[in-house]
C-alpha positions in Angstrom: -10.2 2.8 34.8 -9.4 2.2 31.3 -10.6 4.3 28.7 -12.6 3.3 25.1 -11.8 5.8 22.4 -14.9 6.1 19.3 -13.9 7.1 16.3 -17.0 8.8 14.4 -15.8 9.5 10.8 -18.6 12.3 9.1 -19.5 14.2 6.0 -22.6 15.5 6.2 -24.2 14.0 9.1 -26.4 16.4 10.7 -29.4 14.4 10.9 -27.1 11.4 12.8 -24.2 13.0 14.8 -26.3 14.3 17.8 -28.2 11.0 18.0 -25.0 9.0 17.8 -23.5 10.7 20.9 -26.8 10.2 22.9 -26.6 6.7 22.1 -23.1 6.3 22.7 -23.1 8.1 25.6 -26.5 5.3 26.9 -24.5 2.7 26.0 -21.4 3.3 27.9 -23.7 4.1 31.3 -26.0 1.1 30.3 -23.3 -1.7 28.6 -20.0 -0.5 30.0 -20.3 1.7 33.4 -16.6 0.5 34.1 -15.0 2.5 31.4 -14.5 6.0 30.7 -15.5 7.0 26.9 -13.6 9.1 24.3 -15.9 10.3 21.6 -13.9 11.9 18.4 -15.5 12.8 15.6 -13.6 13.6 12.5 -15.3 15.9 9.6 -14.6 15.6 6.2 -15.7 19.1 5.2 -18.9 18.9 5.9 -21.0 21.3 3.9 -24.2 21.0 6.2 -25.0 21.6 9.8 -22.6 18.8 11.0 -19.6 20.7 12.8 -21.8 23.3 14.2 -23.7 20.5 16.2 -20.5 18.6 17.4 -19.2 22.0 18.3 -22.2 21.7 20.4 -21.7 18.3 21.9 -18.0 19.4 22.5 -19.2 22.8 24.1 -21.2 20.6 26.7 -19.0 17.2 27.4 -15.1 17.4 27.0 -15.2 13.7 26.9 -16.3 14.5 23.0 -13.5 15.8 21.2 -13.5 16.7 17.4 -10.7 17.3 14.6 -12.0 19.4 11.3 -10.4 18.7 7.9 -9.8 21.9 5.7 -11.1 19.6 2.9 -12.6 16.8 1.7 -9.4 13.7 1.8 -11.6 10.9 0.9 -13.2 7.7 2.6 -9.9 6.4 3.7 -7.4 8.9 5.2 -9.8 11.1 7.2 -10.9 8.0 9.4 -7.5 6.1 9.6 -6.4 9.8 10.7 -9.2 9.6 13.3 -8.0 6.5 14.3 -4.3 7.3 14.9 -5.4 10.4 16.9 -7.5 8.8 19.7 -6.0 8.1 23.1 -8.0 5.1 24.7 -6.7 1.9 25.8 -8.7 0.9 22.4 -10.5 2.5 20.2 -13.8 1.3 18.4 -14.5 2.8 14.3 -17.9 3.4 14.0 -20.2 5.3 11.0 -21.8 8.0 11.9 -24.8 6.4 10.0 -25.5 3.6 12.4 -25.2 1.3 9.7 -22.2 -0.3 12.0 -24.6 -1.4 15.3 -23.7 0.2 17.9 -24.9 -2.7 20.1 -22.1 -4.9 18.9 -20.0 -2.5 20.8 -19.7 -4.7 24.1 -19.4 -7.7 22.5 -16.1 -6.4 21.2 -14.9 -4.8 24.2 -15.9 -8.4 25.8 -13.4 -10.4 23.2 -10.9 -7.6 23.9 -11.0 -8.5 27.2 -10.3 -12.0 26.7 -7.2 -11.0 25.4 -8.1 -10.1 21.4 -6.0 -7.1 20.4 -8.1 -6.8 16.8 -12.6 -7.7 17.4 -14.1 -6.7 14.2 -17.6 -7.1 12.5 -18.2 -8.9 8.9 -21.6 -7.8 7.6 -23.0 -11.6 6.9 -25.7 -10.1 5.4 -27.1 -6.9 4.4 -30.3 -4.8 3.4 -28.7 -2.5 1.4 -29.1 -2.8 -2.4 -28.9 -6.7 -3.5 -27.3 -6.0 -6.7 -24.4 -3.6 -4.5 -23.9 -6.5 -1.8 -23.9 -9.3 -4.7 -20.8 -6.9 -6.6 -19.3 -6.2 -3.2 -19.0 -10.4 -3.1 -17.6 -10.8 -5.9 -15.3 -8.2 -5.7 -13.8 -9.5 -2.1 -13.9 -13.3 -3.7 -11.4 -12.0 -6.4 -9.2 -9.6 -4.6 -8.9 -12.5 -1.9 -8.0 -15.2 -4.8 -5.5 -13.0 -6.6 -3.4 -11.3 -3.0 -0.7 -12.8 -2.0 -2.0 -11.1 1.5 -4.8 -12.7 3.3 -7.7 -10.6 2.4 -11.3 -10.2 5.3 -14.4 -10.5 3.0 -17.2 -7.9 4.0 -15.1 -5.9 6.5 -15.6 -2.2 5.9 -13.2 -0.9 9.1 -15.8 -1.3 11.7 -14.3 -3.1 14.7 -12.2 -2.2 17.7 -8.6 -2.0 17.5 -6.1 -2.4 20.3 -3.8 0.4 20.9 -0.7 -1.5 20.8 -2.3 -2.1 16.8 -2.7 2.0 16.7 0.7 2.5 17.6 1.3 0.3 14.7 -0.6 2.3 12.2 0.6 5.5 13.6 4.1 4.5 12.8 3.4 2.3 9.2 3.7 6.0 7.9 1.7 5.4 4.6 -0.2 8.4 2.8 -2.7 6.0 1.0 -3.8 3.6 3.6 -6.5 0.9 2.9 -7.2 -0.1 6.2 -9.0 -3.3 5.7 -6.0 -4.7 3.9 -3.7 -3.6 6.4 -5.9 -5.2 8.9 -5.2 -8.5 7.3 -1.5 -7.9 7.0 0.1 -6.8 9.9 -2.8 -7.2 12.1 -2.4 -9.4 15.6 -4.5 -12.1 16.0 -8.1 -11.4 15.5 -12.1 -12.4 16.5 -14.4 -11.8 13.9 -18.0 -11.4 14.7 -20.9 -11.9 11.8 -23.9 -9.5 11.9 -27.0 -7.9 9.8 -26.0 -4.7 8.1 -29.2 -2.3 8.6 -30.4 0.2 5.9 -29.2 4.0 6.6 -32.3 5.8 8.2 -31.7 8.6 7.9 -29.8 11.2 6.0 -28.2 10.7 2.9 -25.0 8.6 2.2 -22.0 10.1 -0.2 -21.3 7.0 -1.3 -21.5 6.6 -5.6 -20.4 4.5 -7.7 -17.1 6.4 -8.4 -16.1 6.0 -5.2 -17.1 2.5 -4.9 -14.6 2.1 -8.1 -12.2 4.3 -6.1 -12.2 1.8 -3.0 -12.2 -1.2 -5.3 -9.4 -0.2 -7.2 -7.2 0.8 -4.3 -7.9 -2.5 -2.4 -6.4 -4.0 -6.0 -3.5 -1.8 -6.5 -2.6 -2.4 -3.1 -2.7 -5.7 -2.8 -3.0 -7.9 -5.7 -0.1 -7.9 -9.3 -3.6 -9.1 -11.2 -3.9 -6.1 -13.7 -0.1 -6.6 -14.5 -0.4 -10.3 -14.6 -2.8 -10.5 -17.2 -1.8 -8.0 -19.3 1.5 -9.5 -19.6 0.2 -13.0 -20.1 -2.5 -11.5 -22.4 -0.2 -9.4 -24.4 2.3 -12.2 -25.1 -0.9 -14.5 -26.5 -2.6 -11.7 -28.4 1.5 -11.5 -30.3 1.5 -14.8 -30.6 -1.6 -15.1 -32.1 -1.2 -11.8 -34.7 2.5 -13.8 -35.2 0.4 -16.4 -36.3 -2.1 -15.1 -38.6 0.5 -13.0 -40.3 2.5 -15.7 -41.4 -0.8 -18.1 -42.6 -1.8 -14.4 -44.9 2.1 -14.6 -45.8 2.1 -18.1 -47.0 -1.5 -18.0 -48.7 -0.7 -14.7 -50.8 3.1 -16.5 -51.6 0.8 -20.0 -52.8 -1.5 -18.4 -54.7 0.3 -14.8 -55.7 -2.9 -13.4 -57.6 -5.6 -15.7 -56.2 -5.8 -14.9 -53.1 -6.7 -11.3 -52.0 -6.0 -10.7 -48.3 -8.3 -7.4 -48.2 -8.9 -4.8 -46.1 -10.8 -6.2 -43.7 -8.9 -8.1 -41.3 -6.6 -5.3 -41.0 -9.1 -3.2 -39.6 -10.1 -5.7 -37.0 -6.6 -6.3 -36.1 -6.0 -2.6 -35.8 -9.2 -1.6 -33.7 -9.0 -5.2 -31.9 -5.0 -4.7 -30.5 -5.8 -1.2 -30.0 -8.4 -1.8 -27.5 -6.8 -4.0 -25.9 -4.2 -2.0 -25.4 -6.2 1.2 -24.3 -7.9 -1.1 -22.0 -4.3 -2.0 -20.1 -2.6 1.5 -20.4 -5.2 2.4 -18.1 -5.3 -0.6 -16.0 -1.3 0.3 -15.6 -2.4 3.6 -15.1 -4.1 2.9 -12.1 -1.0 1.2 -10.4 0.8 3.9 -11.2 -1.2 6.8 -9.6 -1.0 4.6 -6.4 2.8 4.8 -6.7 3.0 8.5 -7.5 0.3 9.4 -4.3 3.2 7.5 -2.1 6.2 8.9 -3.6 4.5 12.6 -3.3 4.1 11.8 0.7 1.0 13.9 1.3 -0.4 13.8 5.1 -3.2 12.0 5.3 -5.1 15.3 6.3 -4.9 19.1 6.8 -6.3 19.9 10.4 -8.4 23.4 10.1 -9.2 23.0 13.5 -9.4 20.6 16.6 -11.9 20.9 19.7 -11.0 19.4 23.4 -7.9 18.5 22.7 -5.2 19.0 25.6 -2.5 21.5 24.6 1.1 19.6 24.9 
């Protein structure tokens, strides 16, 4: 009997995490009798009731395990660490929030079956903000113009991955993973499957708008030379034009010596102009740079505190 591995990521979930194993746990009797279920849920420091209900859940079916982060390591490390620690013949990502439908969940098993080693969803629409969904479309248009990688539009993580593809992540040995870009890398061949993203009910999401920025910058850094590109193409027309105006001021003051009074003024806007400009870049280049000193530090992804069902090797 082969086994289906769920990966729940969580950060203070306690109003979904007991509900999502009840439903999980319908599902598999109701959708998928033929398969045994792994459940792991990996917390992200939860500061709430979260890990003392899936110590709970654990307590009562060993089929649930659970690994517990010492801190907080971000919205991409904790669940690709839950994804490299599952043991099923696949595994499924899944939020805690049920914003990914659960009840997609055969459907991908289905296409895995056919022989798909990758079945993930693409939110086709959503009912979260307009405004948020409208940015997170343009943002996916651009990155996907600009990689040199195929990039999935509207792919958060949730899908099911086949464990020959985990072995692959397990081994890609990377300490700032952006999953969705790897997915569209070194990925196998995949089956993409549209749906309706649904409004969180309940609970409170951690998402912001700093961490937006954080996930839109990392998908950039990663995988497109944009930022470099135009400031390089920018900074060589920005000379070329200062090259130019100084030699028309040159040539006016030489023609008419006590005429012409170049003032003040355009040196100011030069100054402030070019010094924007180049604030503006030296933190664009910044932000390729912190990628590149997270790697060449080599942090783990995550610091364990504690795992729960877990067989001792």
């Amino acid at each position: 009997m082969k086994t289906i591995s769920i990966m729940v990521p969580t950060y203070n979930e306690e109003e979904n995490v007991s509900l999502m194993y009840e439903s999980l746990k319908k599902m598999f009797q109701k959708d998928l009798p033929k398969y045994q279920y792994e459940i792991l849920f990996i917390d992200n420091k939860s500061k709430d009731n979260t890990r003392k209900l899936i110590r709970e859940i654990c307590k009562k079916d060993k089929q649930v395990k659970a690994i517990f982060n010492s801190q907080n390591f971000g919205q991409f490390n904790s669940p690709y660490f839950g994804l490299i620690s599952t043991s099923g013949d696949c595994t499924i990502s899944v939020a805690a929030d049920f914003q990914d439908p659960i009840e997609m969940i055969p459907k991908f098993v289905k296409y895995w079956e056919e022989g798909y080693k990758i079945v993930i969803g693409i939110k086709e629409k959503s009912q979260e903000s307009k405004l948020v969904f409208f940015l997170r479309s343009l943002y996916y248009k651009l990155i996907k113009k600009f990689s040199e990688v195929e990039q999935i539009e509207h792919f958060t993580g949730f899908g099911l991955y086949d464990k020959a593809f985990i072995e692959v992540l397990r081994n890609l040995d990377d300490p700032d993973p952006y999953l969705r870009g790897i997915v569209a890398e070194l990925g196998f061949e995949r089956k993409e499957i549209p749906f309706v993203q649904p409004k969180r009910q309940r609970g409170k999401s951690s998402n912001n708008w700093y961490k937006l920025y954080d996930a839109g910058m990392l998908g950039i850094t990663s995988y497109t030379k944009i930022g470099l590109r135009i400031a390089t193409i920018l900074g060589f027309f920005i000379a070329f034009v200062s090259f130019v105006v100084a030699l028309v001021y040159f040539i006016l003051k030489l023609c008419m010596w006590n005429q012409f009074e170049a003032g003040i003024a355009p040196l100011i806007i030069g100054v402030f102009l070019l010094g924007g400009i180049q604030i503006f870049f030296i933190g664009f280049l910044g932000e390729y740079i912190l990628r590149m000193n997270q790697r060449l530090m080599h942090r783990p992804l995550v610091v364990v505190e504690e795992k729960l069902n877990f067989q001792e090797k």
